[in-house]
Every structure is written in C-alpha cells, then in structure tokens.
C-alpha positions in Angstrom: -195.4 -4.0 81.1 -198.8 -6.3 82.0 -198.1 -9.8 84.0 -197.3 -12.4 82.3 -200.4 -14.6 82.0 -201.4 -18.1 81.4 -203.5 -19.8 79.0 -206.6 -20.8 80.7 -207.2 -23.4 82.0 -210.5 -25.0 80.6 -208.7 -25.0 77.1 -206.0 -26.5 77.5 -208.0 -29.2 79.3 -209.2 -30.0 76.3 -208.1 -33.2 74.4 -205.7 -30.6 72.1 -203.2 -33.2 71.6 -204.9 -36.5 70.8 -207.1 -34.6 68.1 -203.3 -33.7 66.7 -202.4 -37.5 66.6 -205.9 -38.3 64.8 -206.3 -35.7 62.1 -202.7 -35.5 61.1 -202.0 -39.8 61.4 -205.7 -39.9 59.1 -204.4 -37.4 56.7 -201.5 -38.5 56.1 -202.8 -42.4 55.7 -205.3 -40.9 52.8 -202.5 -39.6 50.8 -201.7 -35.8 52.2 -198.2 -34.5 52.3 -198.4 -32.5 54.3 -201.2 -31.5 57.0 -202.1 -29.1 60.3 -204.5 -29.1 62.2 -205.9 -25.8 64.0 -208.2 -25.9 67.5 -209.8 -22.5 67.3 -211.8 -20.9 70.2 -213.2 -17.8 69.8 -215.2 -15.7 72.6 -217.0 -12.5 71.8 -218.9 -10.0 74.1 -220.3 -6.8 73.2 -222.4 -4.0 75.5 -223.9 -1.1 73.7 -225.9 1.7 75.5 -228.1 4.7 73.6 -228.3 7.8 76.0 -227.3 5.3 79.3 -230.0 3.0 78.5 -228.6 -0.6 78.1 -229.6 -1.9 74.0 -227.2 -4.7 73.4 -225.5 -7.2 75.6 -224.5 -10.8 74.2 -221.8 -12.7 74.0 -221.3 -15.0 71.4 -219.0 -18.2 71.5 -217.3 -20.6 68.5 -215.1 -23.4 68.9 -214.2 -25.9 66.3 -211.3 -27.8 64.6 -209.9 -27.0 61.2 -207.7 -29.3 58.7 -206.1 -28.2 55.9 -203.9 -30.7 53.7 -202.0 -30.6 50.6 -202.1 -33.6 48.0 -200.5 -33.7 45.0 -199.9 -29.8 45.1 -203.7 -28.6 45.6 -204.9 -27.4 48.9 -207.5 -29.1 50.3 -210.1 -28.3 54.0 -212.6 -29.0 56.4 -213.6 -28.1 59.5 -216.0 -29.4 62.1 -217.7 -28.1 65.8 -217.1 -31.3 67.5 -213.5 -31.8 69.7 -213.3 -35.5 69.2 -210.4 -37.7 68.2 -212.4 -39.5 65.9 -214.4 -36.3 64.3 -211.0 -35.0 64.0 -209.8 -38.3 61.8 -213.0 -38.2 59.4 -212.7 -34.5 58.5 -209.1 -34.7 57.7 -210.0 -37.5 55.5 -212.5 -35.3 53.9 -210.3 -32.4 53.4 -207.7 -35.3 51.7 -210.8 -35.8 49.1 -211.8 -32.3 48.6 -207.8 -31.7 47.5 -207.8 -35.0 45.6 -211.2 -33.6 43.7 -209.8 -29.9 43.4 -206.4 -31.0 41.8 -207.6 -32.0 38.9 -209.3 -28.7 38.2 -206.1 -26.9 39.5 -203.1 -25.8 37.5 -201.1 -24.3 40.4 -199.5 -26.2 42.7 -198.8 -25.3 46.3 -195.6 -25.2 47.8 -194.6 -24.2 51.4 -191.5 -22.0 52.7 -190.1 -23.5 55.0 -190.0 -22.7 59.0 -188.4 -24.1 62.1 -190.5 -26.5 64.4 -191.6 -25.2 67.0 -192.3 -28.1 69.8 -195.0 -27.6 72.6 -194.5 -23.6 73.1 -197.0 -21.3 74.1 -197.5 -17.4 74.0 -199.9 -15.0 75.7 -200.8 -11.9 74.9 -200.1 -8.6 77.3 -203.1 -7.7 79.3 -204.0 -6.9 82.9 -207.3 -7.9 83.9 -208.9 -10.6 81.8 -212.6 -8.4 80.4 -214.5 -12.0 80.9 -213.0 -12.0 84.6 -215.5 -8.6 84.7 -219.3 -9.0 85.2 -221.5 -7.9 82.5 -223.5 -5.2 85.3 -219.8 -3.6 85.9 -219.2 -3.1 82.4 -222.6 -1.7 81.7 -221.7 0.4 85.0 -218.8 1.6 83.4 -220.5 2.9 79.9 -223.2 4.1 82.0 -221.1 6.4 84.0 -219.0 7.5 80.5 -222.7 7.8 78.9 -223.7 10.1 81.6 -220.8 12.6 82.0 -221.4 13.1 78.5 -225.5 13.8 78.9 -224.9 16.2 81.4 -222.9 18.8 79.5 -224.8 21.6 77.9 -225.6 20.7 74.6 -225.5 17.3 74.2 -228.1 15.0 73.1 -227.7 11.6 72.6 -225.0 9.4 73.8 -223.8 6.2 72.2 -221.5 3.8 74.1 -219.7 0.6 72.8 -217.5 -2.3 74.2 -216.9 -4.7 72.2 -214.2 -7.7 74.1 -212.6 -11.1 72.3 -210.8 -13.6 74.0 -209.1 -15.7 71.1 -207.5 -18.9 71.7 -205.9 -21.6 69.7 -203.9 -24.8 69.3 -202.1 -26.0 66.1 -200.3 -28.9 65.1 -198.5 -29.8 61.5 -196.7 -32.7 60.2 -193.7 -31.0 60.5 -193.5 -31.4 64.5 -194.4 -28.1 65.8 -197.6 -27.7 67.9 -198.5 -24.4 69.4 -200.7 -23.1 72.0 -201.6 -19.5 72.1 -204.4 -16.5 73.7 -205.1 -13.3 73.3 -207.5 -10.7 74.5 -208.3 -7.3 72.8 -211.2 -4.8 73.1 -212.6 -1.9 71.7 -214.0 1.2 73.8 -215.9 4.0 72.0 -218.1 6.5 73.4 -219.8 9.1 70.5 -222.0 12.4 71.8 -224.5 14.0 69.3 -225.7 17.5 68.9 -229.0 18.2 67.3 -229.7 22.0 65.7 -234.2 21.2 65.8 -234.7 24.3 63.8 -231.9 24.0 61.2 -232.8 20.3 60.5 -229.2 19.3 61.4 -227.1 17.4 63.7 -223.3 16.4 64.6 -221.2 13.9 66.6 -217.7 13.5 67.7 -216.1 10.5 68.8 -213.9 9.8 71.6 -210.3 8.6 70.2 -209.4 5.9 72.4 -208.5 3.1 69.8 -209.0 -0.6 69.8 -206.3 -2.5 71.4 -204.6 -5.5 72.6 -205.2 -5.0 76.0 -208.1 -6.3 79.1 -210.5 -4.1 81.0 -208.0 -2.3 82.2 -208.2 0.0 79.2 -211.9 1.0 79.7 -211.7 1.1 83.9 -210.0 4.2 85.4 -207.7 6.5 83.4 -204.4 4.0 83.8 -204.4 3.5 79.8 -206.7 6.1 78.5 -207.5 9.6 80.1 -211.2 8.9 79.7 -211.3 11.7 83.0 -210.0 14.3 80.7 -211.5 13.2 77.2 -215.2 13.4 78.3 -214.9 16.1 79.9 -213.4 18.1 77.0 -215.5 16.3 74.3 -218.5 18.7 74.6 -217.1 22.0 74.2 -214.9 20.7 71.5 -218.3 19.0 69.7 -219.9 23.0 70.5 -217.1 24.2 68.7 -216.7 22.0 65.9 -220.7 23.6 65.5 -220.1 26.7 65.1 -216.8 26.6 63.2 -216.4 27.9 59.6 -216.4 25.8 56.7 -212.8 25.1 54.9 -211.6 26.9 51.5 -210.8 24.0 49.5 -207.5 24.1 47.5 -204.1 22.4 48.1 -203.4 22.8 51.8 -200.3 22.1 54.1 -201.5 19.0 57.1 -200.5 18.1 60.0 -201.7 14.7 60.5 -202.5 13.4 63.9 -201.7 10.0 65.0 -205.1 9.5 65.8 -206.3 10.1 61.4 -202.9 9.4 59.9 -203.4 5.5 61.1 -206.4 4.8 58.5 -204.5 6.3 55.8 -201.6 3.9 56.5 -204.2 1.1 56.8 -205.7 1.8 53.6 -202.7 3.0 51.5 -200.1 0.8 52.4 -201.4 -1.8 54.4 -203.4 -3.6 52.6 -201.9 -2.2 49.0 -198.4 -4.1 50.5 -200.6 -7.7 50.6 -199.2 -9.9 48.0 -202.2 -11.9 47.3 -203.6 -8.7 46.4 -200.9 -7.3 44.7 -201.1 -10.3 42.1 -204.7 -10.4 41.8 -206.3 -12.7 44.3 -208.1 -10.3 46.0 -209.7 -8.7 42.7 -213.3 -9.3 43.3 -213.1 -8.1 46.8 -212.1 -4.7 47.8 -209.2 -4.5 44.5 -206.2 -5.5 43.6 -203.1 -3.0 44.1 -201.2 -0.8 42.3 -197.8 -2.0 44.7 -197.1 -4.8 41.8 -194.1 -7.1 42.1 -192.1 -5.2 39.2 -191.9 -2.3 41.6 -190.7 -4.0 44.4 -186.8 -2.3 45.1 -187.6 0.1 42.8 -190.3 2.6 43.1 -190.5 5.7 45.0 -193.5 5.3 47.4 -192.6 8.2 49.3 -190.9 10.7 50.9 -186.8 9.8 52.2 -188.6 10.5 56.1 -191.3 7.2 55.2 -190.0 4.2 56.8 -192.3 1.8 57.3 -192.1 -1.6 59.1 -194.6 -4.6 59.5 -194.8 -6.1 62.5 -196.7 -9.3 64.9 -194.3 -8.2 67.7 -195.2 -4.7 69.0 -196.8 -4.9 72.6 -200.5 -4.5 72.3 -200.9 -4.7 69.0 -204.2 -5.9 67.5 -202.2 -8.2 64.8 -199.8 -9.3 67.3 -199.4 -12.6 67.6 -196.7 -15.7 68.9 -197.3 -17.8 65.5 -199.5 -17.1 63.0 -202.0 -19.8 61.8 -198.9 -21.6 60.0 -196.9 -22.2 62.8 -194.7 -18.9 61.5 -193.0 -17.4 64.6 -193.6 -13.6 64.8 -191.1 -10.9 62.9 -190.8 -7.8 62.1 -189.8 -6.4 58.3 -189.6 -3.2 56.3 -192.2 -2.3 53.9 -190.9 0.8 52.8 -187.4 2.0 53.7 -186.3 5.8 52.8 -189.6 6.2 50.7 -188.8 3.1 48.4 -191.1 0.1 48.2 -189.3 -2.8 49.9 -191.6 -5.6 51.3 -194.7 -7.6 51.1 -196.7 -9.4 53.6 -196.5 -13.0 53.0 -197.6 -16.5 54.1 -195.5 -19.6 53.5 -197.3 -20.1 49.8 -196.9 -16.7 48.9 -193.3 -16.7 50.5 -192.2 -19.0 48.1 -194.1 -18.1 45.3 -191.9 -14.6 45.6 -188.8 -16.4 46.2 -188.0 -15.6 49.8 -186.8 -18.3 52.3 -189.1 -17.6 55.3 -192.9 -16.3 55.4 -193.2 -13.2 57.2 -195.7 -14.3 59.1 -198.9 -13.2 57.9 -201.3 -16.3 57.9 -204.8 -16.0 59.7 -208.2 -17.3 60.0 -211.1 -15.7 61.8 -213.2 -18.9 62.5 -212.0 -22.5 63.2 -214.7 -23.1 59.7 -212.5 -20.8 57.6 -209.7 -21.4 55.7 -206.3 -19.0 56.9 -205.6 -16.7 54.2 -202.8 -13.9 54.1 -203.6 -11.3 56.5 -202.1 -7.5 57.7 -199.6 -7.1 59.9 -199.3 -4.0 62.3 -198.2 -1.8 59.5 -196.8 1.3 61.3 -194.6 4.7 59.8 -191.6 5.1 62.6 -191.2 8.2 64.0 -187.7 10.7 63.2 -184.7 9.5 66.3 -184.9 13.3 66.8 -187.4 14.8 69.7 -190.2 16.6 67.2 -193.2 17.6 68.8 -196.8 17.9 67.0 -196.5 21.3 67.9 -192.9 21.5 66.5 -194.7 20.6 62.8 -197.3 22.5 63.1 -194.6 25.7 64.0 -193.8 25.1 60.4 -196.7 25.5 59.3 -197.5 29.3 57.8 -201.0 28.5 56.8 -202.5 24.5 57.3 -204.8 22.4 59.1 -203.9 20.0 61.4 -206.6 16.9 61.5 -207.1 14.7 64.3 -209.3 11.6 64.5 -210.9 9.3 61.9 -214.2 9.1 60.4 -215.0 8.3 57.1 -212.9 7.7 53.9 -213.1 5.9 50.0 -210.3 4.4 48.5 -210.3 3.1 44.9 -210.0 -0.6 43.7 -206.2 -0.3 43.5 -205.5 1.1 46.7 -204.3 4.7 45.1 -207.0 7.0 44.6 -208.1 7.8 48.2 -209.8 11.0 50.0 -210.4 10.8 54.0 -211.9 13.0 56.6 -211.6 13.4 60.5 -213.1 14.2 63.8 -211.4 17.3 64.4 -209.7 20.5 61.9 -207.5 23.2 63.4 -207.0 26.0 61.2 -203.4 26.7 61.1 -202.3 30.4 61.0 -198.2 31.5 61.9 -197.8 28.2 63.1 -200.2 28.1 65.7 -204.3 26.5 65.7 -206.6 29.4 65.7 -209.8 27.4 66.0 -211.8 25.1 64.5 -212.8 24.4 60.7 -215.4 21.8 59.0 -216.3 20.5 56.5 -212.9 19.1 55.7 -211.6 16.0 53.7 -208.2 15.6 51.9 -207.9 13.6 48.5 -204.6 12.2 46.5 -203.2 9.6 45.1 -201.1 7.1 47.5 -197.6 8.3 45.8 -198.2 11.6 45.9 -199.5 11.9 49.4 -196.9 10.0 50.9 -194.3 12.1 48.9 -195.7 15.1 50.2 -194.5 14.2 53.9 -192.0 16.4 54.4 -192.0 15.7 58.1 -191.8 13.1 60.5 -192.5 13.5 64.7 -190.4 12.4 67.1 -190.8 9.0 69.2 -193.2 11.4 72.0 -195.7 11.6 69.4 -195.9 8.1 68.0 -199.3 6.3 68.8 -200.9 2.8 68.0 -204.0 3.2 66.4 -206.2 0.5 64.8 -209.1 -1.7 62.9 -211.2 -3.9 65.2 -212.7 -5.5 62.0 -210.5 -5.0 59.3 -212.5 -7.2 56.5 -211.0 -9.3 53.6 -212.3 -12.8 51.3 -214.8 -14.2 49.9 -216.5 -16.0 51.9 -215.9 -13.0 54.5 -212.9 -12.9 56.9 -212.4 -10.3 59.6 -209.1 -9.3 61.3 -207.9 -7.0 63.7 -204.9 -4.8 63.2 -203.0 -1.9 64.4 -201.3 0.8 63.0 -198.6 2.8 64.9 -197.8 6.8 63.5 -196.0 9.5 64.7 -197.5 13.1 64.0 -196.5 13.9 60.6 -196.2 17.5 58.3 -197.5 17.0 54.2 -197.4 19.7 52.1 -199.9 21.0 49.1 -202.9 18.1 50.0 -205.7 19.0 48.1 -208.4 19.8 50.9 -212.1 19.3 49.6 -215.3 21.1 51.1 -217.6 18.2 51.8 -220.1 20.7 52.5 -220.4 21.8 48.8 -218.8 18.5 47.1 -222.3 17.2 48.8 -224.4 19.7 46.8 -225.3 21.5 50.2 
C-alpha cells in the first residue's frame, strides 16, 4: 500500500466553494432543476527521447469550471477558464438558456437516478512520489539511462523512450448537497528498441510491457514496481529472436493469452461493447454501436462458465479508479458477465434510469472542465480461477499452441464483434512447453466465439492490470484512461492468421 496523500494545497486554495454558491444559486434562479457544478484541473507532462537524445518535453496545463443544468427535462452546458464567483453565476445562466433553447428541439427528457449526498468528502488516489515533485532533467535522466542500456546491446538501433505524467484534480458541487474534492496521478512508461536488416530493406521493434498505471514516479525510478533491471536487459536478445524466428502456419490454433495481450481484447470486446449509450446507439457515428443490446441482457451466452467479469472504480491503481465519478456517484464494483452470461452495463445516472436500475454504477466522466461528462469505462477486468494455476500450468495443456504476450496492433468492427489482434511476442507451443519464437502472428473471431473458446482460467499469481492511457470516445473528442486486470488464460481452435502473407508479402 502507498501513503495516504493529500490534495494539494494550491487547489484547494482556490475559491472552490463560493463558485458552488454562485453557479448553482444563479441556475437555479433562471429556472434549472437541478444543477452541478464541476472545477476541473488538469496537469500534463510528457518527455520523449529518440536514441537518448531529448525530442519532446512540455507540460501542458487546463483549468476551468463546467455547469451543466437540466430545465424542463433537456440538458443544458457551459463552461468557462475563469475561477470567479461571478463568471461562475453568468455561465450557469447561459447553460439555463442553451437547455431552455434545446428543449424545444428535444423529445427525450432527462431524468436522474438517484444517489446519496455526499457532504465535503475527499479522495486521493494511491501513489508514492508525486512525478511533478520530480525535475524534468531527472526524468530525462531516467529515460536516458533506459535509452542507453538498450543502445548498447548488439543489434539494436534506435531507441524510443516515452513518459507521459497527469495529475488530475477536481471539485464538484450539485443541488442535491454533495460537494466533492478529489486527485489523482497516473503515468505511462514505455521504452521501444528497433532493429534494422540494411540489406533486406526491413526492420522490427519490440516494446517493453510495463503498462500505464495509477501510480507516481515511483513506477519509472528503480525496479520497486517494474523490473525495468531485468526487462532491458532481456529485451534485445528477445527482439534478435523474434528476427530470426519462423513465420506461423495459419489455421485454428489453441492460445495461451498473456495478461500482458489478453487486456486489449477485454478492452475492445467487452469493454466498451458493455457501454450502454453505445449499446442503444449513441455512440453510432463514432467507433459503432454494439452488438451487447439490451434484449440480451440475462440472457445470452457471452462466454465460456470460467468468464466472470466485473467492472470496477475501486481496484488500487487503476487508471479508471476514482472516489466519485463526475456525478457525484460514489465508486462500486458490478458484474458484467457472470459464468459466461451477459449481466451488466456501465451506466451514468441518465442511463441508470433509463434501464430501470435504482443507482448509477458510476461511470460519468469528462476529460476537460470545457466538455460535457459522458458515460465512460470502468476497469473492466476477467477474475482469475480461486485455484493456484500457473501460465505455465495452461500452457502444460497445451499439445500444440502459441502462447502470445504483449500488445500491438488490432481492428475491431463497428459492433464490437468482428475483431483480429496481434502481439509483441509468439511462443510456439509443442508438448506443452515453448520451443521458440514464431512471427508473423494475429488471431481473428468473433467476440462470442472467442470468449467461448476459453476453456481456462489462471490462478490469482498470474492476474495483471493492464491498460489504455487514452482510451478515445465522442464527438467532439473525449479521452479516458482505463485499466484492465486478466489472469493468463487457455482458448482453444482461434483462427491464427499469417500477417506476413494476409499483407501480400
């Protein structure tokens, strides 16, 4: 466990509570129902190096207010960079006329679920050492040394290194009573070598697997959180490997999915297809809709009796974790699927009671204090068997398989079912042992019949959060981060492709 830590100080200096008083006592004046108001500060750093040369270092910073209202059932909001009392009054009044304008051009009407109050609490987030604590010539230090561990090794090339830090903080306040105070800090690490082949025309890369996380510096310094020791120093021989490995024989193929790949595939195939905005069509222009529709909620079989799969803003360094969500929703955690049937949706309070359930889940976010909170994931993660199954204990099982670890690429269809991914590492699997590297690899399948292929589950040893830094939704553009917590897991019959020859090479 980290210290607990407090909010600092220079925000909650600022004039949180009287901006409260002034946009939610103007809103309500001009008509609104109901109104919050949301203090947003957002701080952003990130350092990239090519080959230990520094190439990027900025930090960027945002702070605004946001209020959203609701009059006469239609949502209105506005949002403004000034943190003044009476710029806080005039935008809520002109959120109250964009709803008054919008509701009569609106046939839905909006209706909150309701939630306790929540009066004056606060949550941090777990972290050690605070990365703007850290000067930006010890970071650069830090990727420097990384970059050149990596440089050294016999037959690498080019070295790209990446640190990317937020420190997110914010303060809301509704006309129901609560008013929250909350900051977190997450980063993501990433350190990629590159081999070049001059005479063949050809190159490749692998990445280190150290995921984003809801943690300080102290996951970049020293090995306390991440071997980075061990890591770099394996990195080049595996990358040599990789090189000079044989391409895959496509066909159906048993897997054994690391941690490390199998969290994109949750991301991608239950995540976001378990949104319910997109489920029933709100997110159709951007990035689909889902094939998860509410008529197979309780009902369908979305995989295997070993899938259980839970949504969370609780787990301890997770990217989506959160005290309250940008409703005032305190943090839970809820099935998705239980013994391979579809269960659960992620929800806001709209959404909450547009399904008929008495509480939101939680799920409310907004990237930027001039953007309005939409639905957003949860750390979707597949639980692990109670019993003590190694990765190794799968892959035992395994006559003749691959076992994939990392992520790289992937393409998922507008319904969240057609998918195909590929990876930063492929074992061949022969008697239930590796026997080398292969390449070349991706696997495809529908989200149904992949995840009712998993015949196996590992044991709590080999569960692992992994994670989106940016996970992308909305029009006009909303990022998130999330996490994504796996155990190893065994799949049977995946149809393996050859990208090599699917590419026309």
């Amino acid at each position: 466990m980290t210290p607990n830590r407090g909010i600092d100080a220079d925000f909650l200096d600022l004039p949180r509570h009287e901006l409260a008083d002034a946009a939610l006592s103007a809103a309500t004046a001009a008509g609104a129902s109901h109104a919050d108001l949301r203090v947003h500060r957002l701080i952003t750093e990130i350092i990239q190096l090519r080959d230990g040369e520094l190439e990027t270092a900025v930090i960027n910073r945002e702070v605004g207010l946001a209020v959203r209202v609701i009059v006469d059932g239609t949502w209105g909001f506005a949002s403004h960079a000034e943190l003044a009392p009476s710029v806080a009054a005039e935008t809520a009044r002109r959120a109250v006329h964009v709803a008054t304008t919008l509701a009569t051009l609106s046939s839905e009407r909006v209706e909150l679920a309701p939630e306790p109050v929540y009066r004056d609490a606060t949550w941090v987030s777990s972290y050690r050492i605070d990365p703007f604590d850290v000067s930006a010539a010890d970071k650069i230090g830090v990727l420097g040394d990384y970059s050149g561990r990596l440089l050294a090794a016999d037959g690498i090339d080019h070295v790209s290194a990446l640190l990317t830090a937020v420190k997110e903080q914010t303060f809301y306040a509704d006309t129901f009573g609560s008013s929250i105070t909350q900051q977190r800090v997450r980063v993501l690490p990433s350190l990629e070598a590159v081999t070049v082949d001059a005479q063949a025309g050809s190159f490749d890369s692998m990445r280190t697997l150290a995921p984003p996380m809801g943690r300080g510096w102290e996951a970049l310094a020293g090995d306390e959180v991440w071997n980075w020791t061990d890591e770099l120093a394996q990195l080049p021989s595996l990358l040599a490997e990789k090189v000079k490995a044989p391409t895959v024989v496509p066909g159906p193929t048993d897997l054994v999915i690391d941690p490390t790949n199998l969290w994109l595939t949750i991301h991608e195939s239950i995540g976001h297809a378990t949104e319910y905005d997109r489920a029933i069509g709100y997110e159709a222009a951007y990035a689909g809709t889902s094939f998860a529709t509410p008529d197979k909620l309780g009902a369908m079989r979305y995989g295997s009796p070993v899938m259980n799969v839970t949504a969370d803003r609780t787990v301890e360094f997770g990217l989506a974790t959160i005290g309250y969500d940008d409703e005032g929703v305190a943090a839970q955690s809820w099935d998705l699927v239980r013994d391979g049937i579809f269960t659960g949706y992620q929800l806001d309070r709209v959404f909450a009671r547009r399904l008929g359930h008495p509480r939101s889940n939680g799920c409310s976010y907004a990237d930027s204090p001039h953007h309005v909170p939409i639905q957003r994931m949860a750390n979707v993660s597949l639980q692990p068997a109670p019993e003590q199954i190694s990765t190794d204990d799968l892959i035992a099982r395994v006559e003749d398989g691959i076992y994939i670890v990392g992520d790289k690429s992937w393409s998922i269809d507008m319904q969240r079912y057609n998918f195909q991914f590929t990876g930063q590492r492929f074992y061949r699997i022969r008697g239930g042992r590796l026997d080398g590297q292969l390449r070349d690899v991706a696997y495809q399948a529908t989200t149904t019949d992949f995840w009712n292929s998993m015949e196996a589950v590992g044991g709590p040893a080999t569960w692992r959060l992994g994670g989106a830094f940016n996970c992308g939704k909305a029009q006009p553009g909303q990022i998130a981060p999330v996490s994504h917590g796996c155990p190893s897991a065994l799949f049977r019959g995946v149809n393996v492709l050859n990208t090599r020859t699917e590419g026309g090479r």
